[in-house]
N, CA, C and O atoms as CSV, one atom per row, in Angstrom:
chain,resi,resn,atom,element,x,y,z
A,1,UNK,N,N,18.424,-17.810,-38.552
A,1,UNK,CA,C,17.821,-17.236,-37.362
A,1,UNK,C,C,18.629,-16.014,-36.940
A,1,UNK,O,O,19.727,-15.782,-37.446
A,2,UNK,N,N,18.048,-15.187,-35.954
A,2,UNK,CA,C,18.491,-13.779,-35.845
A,2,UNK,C,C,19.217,-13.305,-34.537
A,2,UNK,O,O,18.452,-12.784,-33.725
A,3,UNK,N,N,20.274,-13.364,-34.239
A,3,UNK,CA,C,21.254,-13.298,-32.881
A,3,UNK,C,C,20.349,-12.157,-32.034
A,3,UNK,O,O,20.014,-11.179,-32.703
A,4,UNK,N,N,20.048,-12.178,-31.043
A,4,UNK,CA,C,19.429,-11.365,-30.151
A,4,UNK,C,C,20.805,-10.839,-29.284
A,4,UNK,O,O,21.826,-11.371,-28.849
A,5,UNK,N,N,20.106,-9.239,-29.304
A,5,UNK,CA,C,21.590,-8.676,-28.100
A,5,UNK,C,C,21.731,-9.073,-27.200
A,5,UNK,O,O,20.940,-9.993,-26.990
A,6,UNK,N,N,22.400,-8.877,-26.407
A,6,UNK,CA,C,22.990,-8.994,-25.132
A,6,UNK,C,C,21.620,-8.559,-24.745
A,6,UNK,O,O,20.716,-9.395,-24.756
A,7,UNK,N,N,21.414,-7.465,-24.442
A,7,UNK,CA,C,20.224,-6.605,-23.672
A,7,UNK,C,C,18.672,-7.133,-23.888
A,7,UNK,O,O,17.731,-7.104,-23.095
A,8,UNK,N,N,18.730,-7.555,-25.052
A,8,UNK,CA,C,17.381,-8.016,-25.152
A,8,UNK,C,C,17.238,-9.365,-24.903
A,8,UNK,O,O,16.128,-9.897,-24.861
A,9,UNK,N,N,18.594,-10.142,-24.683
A,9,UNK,CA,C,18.469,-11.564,-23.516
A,9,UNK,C,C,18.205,-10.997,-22.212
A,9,UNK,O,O,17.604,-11.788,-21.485
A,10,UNK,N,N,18.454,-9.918,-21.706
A,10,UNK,CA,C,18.050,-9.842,-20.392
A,10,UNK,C,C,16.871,-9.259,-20.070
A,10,UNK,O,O,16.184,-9.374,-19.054
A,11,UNK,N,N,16.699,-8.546,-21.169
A,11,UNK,CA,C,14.629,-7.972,-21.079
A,11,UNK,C,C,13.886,-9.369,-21.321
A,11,UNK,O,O,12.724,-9.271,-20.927
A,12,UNK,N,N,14.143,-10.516,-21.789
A,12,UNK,CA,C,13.710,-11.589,-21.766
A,12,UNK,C,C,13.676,-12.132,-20.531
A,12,UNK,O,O,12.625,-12.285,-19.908
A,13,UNK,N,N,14.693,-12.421,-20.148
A,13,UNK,CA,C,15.016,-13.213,-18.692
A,13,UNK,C,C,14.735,-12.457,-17.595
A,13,UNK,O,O,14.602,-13.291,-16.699
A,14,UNK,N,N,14.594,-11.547,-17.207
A,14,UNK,CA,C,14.133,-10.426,-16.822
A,14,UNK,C,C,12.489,-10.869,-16.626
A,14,UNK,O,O,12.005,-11.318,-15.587
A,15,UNK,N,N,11.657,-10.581,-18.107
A,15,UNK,CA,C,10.799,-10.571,-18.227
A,15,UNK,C,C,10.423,-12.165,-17.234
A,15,UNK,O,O,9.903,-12.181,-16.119
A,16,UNK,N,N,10.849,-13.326,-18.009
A,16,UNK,CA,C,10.260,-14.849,-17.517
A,16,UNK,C,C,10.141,-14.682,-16.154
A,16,UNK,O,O,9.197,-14.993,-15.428
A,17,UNK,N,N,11.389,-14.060,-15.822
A,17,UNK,CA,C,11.788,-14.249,-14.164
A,17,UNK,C,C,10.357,-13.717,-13.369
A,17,UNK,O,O,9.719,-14.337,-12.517
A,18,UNK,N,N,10.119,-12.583,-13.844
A,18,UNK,CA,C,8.229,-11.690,-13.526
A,18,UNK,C,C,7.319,-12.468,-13.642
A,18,UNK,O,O,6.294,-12.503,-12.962
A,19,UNK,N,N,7.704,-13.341,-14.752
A,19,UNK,CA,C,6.435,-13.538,-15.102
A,19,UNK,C,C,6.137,-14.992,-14.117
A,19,UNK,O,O,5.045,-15.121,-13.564
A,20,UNK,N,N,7.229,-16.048,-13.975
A,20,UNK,CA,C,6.990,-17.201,-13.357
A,20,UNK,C,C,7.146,-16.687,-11.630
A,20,UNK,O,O,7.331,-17.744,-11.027
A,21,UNK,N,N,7.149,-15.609,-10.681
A,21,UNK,CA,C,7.281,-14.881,-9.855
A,21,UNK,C,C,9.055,-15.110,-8.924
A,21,UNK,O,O,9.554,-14.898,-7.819
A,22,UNK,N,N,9.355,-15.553,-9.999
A,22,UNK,CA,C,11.204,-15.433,-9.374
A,22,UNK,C,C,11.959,-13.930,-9.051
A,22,UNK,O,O,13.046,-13.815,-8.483
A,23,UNK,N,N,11.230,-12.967,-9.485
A,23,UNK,CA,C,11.722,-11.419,-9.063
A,23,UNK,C,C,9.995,-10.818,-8.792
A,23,UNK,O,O,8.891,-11.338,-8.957
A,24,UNK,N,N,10.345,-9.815,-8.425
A,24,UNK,CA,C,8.834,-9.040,-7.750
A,24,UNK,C,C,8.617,-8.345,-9.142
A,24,UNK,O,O,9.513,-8.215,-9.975
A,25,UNK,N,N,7.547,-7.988,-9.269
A,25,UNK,CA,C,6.957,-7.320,-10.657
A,25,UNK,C,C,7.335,-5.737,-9.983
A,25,UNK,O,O,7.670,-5.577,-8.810
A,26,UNK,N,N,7.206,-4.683,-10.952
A,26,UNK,CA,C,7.157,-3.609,-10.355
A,26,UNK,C,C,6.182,-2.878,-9.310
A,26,UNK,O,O,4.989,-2.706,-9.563
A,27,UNK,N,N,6.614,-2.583,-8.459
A,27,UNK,CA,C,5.788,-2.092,-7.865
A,27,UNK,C,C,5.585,-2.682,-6.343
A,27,UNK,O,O,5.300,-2.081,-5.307
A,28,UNK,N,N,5.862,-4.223,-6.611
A,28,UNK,CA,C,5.713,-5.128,-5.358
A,28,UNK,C,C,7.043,-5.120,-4.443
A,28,UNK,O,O,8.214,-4.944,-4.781
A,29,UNK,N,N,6.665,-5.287,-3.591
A,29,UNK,CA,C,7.525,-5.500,-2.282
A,29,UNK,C,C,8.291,-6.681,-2.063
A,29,UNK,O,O,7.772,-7.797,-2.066
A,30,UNK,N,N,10.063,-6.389,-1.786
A,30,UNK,CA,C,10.701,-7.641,-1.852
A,30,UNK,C,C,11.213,-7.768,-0.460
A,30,UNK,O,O,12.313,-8.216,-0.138
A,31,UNK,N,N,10.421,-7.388,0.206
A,31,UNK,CA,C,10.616,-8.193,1.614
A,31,UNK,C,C,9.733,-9.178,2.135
A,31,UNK,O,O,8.558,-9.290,1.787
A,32,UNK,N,N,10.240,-9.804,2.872
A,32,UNK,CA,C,9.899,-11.172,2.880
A,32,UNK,C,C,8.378,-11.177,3.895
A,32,UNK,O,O,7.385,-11.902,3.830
A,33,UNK,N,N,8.688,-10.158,4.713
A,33,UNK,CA,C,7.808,-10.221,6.002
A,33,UNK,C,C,6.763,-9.138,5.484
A,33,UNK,O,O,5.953,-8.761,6.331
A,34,UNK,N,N,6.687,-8.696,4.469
A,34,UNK,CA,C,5.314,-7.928,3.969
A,34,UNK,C,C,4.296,-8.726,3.789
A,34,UNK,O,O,4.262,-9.758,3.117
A,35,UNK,N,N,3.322,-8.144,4.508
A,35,UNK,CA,C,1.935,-9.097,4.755
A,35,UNK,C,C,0.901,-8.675,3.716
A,35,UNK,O,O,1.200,-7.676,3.061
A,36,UNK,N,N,-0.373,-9.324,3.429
A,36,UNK,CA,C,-1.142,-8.868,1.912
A,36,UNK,C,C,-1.904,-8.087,2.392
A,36,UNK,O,O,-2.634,-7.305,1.783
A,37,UNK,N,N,-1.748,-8.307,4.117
A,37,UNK,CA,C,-2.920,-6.953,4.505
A,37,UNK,C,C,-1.808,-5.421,4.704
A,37,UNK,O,O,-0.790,-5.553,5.384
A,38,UNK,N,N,-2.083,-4.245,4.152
A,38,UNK,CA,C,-0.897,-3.183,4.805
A,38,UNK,C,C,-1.434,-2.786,5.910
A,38,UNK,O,O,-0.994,-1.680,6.222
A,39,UNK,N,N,-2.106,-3.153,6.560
A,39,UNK,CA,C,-2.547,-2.625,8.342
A,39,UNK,C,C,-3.333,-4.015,8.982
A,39,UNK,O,O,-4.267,-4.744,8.651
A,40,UNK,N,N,-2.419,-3.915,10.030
A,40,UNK,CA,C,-2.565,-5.131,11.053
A,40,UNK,C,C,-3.275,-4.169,12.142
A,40,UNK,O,O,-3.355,-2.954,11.962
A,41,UNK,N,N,-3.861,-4.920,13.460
A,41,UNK,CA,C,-4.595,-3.891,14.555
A,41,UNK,C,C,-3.149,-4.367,15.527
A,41,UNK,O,O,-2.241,-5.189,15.400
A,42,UNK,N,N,-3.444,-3.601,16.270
A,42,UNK,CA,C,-2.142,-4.149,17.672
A,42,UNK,C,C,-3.310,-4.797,18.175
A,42,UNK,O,O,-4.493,-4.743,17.838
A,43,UNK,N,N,-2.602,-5.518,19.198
A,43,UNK,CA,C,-3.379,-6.599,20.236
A,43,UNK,C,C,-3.328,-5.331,21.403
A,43,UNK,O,O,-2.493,-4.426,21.419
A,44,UNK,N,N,-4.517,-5.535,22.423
A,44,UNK,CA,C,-4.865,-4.624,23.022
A,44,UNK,C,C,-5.062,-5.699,24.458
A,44,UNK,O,O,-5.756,-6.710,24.564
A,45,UNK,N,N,-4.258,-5.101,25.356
A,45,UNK,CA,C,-3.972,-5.651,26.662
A,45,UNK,C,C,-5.370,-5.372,27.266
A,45,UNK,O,O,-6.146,-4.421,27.371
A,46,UNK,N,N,-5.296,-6.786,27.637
A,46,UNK,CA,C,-7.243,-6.238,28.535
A,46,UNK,C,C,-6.739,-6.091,29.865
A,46,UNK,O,O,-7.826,-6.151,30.440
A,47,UNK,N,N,-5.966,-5.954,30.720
A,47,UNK,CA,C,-5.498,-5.498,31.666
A,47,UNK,C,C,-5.847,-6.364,32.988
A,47,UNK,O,O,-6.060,-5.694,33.998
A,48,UNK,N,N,-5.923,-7.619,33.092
A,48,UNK,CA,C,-6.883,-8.095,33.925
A,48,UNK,C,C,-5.218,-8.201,35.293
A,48,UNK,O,O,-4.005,-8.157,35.092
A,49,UNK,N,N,-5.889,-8.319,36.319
A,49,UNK,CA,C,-4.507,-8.046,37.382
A,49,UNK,C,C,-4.200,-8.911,38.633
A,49,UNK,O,O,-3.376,-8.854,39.546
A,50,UNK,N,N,-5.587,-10.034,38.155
A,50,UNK,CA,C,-5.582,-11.566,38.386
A,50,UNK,C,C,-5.490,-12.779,37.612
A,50,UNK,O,O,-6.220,-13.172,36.702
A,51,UNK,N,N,-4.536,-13.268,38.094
A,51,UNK,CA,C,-4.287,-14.276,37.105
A,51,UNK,C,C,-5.239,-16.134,36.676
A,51,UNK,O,O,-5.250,-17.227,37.242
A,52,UNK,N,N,-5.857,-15.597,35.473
A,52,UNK,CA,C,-7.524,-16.679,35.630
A,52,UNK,C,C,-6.787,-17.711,35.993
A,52,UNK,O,O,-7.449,-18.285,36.857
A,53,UNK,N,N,-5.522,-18.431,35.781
A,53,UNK,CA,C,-5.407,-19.758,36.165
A,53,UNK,C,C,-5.121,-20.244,37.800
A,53,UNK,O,O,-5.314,-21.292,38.416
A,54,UNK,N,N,-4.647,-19.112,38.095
A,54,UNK,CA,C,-3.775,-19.485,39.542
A,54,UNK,C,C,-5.155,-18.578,40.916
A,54,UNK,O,O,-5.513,-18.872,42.057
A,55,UNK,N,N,-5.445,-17.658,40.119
A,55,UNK,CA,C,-6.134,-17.030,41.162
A,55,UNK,C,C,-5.615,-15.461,41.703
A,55,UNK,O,O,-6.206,-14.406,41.934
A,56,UNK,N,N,-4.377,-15.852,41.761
A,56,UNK,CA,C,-3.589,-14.812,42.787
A,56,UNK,C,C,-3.639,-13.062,41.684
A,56,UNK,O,O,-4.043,-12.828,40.545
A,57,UNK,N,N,-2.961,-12.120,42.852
A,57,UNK,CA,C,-2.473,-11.308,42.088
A,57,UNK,C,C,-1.442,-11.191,41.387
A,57,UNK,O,O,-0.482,-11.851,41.786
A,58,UNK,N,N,-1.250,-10.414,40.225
A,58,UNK,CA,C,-0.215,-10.790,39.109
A,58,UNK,C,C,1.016,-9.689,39.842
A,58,UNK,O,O,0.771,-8.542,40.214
A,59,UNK,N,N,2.334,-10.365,39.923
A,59,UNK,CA,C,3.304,-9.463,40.004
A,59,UNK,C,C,3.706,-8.585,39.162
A,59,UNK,O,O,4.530,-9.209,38.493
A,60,UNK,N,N,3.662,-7.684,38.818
A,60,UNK,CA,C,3.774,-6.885,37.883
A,60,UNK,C,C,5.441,-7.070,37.136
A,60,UNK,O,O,5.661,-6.842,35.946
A,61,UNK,N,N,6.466,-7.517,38.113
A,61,UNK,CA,C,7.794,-7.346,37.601
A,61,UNK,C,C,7.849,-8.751,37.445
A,61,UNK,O,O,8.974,-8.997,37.011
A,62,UNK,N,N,7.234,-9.750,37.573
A,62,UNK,CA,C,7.230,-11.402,36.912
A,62,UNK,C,C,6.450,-11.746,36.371
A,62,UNK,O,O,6.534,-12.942,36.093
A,63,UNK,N,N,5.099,-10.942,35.817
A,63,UNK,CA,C,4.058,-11.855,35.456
A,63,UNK,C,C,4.780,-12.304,33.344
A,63,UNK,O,O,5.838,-12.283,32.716
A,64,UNK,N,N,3.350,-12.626,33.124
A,64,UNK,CA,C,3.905,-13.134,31.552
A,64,UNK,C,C,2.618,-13.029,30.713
A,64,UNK,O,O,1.553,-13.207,31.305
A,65,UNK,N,N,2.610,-12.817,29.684
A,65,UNK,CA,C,1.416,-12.270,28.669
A,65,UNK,C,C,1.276,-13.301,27.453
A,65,UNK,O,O,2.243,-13.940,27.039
A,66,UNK,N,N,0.290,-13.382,27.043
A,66,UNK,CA,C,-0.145,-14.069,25.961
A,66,UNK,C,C,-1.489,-13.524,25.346
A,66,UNK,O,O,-2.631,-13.317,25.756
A,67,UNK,N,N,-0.702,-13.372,24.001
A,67,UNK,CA,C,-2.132,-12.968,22.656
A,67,UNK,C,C,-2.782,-13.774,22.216
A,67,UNK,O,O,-2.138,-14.628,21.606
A,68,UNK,N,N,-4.064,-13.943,22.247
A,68,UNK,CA,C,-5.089,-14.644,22.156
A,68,UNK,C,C,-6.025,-13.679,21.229
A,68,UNK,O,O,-6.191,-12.465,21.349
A,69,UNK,N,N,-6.582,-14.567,20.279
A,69,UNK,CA,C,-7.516,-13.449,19.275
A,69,UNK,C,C,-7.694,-11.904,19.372
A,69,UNK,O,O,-8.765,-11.313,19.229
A,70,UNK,N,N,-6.385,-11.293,19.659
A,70,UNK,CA,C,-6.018,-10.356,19.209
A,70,UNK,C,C,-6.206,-9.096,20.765
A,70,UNK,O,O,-6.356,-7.875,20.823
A,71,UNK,N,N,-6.086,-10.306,21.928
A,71,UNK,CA,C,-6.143,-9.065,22.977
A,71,UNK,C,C,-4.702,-9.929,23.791
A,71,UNK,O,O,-4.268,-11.039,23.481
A,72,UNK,N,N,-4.234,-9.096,24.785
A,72,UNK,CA,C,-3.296,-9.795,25.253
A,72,UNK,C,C,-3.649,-10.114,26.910
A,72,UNK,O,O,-4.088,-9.334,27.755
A,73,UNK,N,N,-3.346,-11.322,27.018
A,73,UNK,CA,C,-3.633,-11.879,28.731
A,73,UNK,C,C,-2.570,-11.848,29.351
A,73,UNK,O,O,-1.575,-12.335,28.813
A,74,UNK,N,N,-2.464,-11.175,30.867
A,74,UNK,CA,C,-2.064,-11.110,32.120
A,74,UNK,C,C,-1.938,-12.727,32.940
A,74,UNK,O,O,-2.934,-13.367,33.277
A,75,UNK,N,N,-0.945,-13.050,33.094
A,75,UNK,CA,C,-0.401,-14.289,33.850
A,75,UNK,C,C,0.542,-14.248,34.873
A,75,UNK,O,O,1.592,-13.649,34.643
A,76,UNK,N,N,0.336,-14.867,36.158
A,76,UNK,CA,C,1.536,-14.632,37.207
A,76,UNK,C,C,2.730,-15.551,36.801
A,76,UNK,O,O,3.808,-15.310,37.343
A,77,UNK,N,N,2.651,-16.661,35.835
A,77,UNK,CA,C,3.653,-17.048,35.246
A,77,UNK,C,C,3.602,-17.680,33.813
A,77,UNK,O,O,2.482,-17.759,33.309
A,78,UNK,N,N,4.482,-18.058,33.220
A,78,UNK,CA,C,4.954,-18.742,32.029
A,78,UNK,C,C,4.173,-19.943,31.639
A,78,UNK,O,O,3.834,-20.301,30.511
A,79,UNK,N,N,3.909,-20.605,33.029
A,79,UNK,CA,C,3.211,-22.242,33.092
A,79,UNK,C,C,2.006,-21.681,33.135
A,79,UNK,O,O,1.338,-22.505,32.510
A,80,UNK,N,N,1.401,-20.970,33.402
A,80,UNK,CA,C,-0.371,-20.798,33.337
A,80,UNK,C,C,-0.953,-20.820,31.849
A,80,UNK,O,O,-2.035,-21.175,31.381
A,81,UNK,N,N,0.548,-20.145,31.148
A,81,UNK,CA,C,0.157,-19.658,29.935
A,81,UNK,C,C,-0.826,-21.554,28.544
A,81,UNK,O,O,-1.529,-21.626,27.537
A,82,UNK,N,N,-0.129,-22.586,29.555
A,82,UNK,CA,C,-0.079,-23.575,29.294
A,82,UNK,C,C,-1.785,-24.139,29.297
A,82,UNK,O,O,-2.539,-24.666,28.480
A,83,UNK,N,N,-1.865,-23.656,30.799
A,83,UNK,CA,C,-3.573,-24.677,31.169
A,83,UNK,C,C,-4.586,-23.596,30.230
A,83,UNK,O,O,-5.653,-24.010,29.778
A,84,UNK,N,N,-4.112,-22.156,29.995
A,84,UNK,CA,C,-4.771,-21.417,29.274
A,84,UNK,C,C,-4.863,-21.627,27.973
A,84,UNK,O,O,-5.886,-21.228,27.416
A,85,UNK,N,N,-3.703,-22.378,27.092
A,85,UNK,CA,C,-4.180,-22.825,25.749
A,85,UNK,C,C,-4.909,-23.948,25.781
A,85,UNK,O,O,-5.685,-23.753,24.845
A,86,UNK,N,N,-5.219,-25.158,26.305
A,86,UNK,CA,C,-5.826,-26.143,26.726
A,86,UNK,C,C,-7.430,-25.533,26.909
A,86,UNK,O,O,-8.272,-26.420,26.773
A,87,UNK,N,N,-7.804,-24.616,27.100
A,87,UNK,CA,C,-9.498,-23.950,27.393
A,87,UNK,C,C,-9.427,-22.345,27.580
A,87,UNK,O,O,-9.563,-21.784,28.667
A,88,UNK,N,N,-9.267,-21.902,26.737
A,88,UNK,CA,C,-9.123,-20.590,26.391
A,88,UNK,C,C,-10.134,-20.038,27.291
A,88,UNK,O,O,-9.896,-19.425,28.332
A,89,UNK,N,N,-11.987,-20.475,26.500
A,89,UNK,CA,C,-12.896,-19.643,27.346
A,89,UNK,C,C,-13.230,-19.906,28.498
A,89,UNK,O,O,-13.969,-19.051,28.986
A,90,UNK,N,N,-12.951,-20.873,29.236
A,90,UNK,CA,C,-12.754,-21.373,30.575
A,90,UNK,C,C,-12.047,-20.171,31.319
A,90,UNK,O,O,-12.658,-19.706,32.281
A,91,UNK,N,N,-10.600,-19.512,30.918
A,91,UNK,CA,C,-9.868,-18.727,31.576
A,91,UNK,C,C,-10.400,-17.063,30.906
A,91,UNK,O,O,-10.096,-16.076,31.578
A,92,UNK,N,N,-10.871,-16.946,30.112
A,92,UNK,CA,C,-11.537,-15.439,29.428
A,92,UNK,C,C,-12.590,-15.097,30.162
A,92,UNK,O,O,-12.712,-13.939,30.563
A,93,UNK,N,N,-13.605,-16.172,30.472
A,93,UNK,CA,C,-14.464,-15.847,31.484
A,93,UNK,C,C,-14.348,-15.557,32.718
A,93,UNK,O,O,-15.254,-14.917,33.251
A,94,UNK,N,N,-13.417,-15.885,33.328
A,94,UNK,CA,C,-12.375,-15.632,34.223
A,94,UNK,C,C,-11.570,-13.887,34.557
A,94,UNK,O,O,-11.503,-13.183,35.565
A,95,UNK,N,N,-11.156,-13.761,33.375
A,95,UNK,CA,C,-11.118,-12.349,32.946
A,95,UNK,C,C,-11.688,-11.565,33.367
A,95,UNK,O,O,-11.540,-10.772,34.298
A,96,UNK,N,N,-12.732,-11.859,32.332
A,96,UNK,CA,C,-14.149,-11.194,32.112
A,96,UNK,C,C,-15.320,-11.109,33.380
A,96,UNK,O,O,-16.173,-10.227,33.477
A,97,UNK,N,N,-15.149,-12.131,34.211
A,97,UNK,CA,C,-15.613,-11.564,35.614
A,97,UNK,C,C,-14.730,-10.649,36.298
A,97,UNK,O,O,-15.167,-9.591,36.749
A,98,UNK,N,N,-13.971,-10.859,36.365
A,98,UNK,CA,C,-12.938,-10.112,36.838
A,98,UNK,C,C,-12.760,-8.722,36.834
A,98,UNK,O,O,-12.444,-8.217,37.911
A,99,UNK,N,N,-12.869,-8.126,36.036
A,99,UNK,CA,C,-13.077,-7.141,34.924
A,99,UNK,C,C,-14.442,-6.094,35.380
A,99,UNK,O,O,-14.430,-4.894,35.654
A,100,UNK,N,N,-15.123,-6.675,35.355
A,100,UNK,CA,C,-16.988,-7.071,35.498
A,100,UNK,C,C,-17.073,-6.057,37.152
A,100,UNK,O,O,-17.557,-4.970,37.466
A,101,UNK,N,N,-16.359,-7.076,37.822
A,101,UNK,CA,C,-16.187,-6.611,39.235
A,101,UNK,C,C,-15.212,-5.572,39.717
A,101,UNK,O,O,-14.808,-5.524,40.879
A,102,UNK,N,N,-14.880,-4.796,38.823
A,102,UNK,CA,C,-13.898,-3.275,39.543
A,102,UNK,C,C,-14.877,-2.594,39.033
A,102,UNK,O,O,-15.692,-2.836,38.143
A,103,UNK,N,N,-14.665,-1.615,39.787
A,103,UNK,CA,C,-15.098,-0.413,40.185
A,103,UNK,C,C,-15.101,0.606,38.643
A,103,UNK,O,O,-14.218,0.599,37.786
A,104,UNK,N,N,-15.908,1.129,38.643
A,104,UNK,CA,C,-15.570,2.115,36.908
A,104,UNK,C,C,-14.707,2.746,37.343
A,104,UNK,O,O,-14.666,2.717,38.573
A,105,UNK,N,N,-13.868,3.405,36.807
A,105,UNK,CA,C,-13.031,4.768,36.882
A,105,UNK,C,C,-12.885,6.423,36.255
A,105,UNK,O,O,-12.500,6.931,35.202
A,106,UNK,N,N,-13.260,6.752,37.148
A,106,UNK,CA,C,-14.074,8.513,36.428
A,106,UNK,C,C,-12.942,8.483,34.955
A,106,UNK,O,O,-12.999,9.380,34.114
């Protein structure tokens, strides 16, 4: 049998390593947090400036936010964020009247 070089054990091992996906093939990305989509949307603050669970107005320097299918909700606190995962469209409609009822803006 025929001694293989040094170098061509590692174009081998090399190679397996590609091939069973233990190293990235060329071309691919070796970070960990690369997603299969290359463009994500941002979440888009719907701006609402009452808070659907509590009622009140949101303090602007305490309130707390949460992304929900890809928009972000206005909360006067941390704990609302709670009764709001429990019935999402219960509190969106909420929003969404909300919303409904200001005034347009030139």
């Amino acid at each position: 049998m025929k001694k293989l070089s040094l170098s061509s054990t590692w174009v081998i091992t090399l190679s397996l390593a590609a091939l069973t996906g233990a190293v990235p093939a060329f071309g691919q990305s070796t970070d960990a947090t690369a997603s299969a989509t290359p463009y994500t949307a941002k979440a888009v603050n719907v701006g609402n400036k009452v808070c659907p669970v509590m009622g009140g107005n949101i303090d602007e320097t305490r309130k707390a936010t949460y992304e929900y299918q890809g928009k972000i909700y206005n909360f006067c606190c941390a704990g609302c964020i709670e009764a709001f995962k429990a019935d999402p469209q219960k509190y969106i409609a909420k929003v969404e009247a909300e919303l409904a009822a200001r005034p347009v803006q030139p």
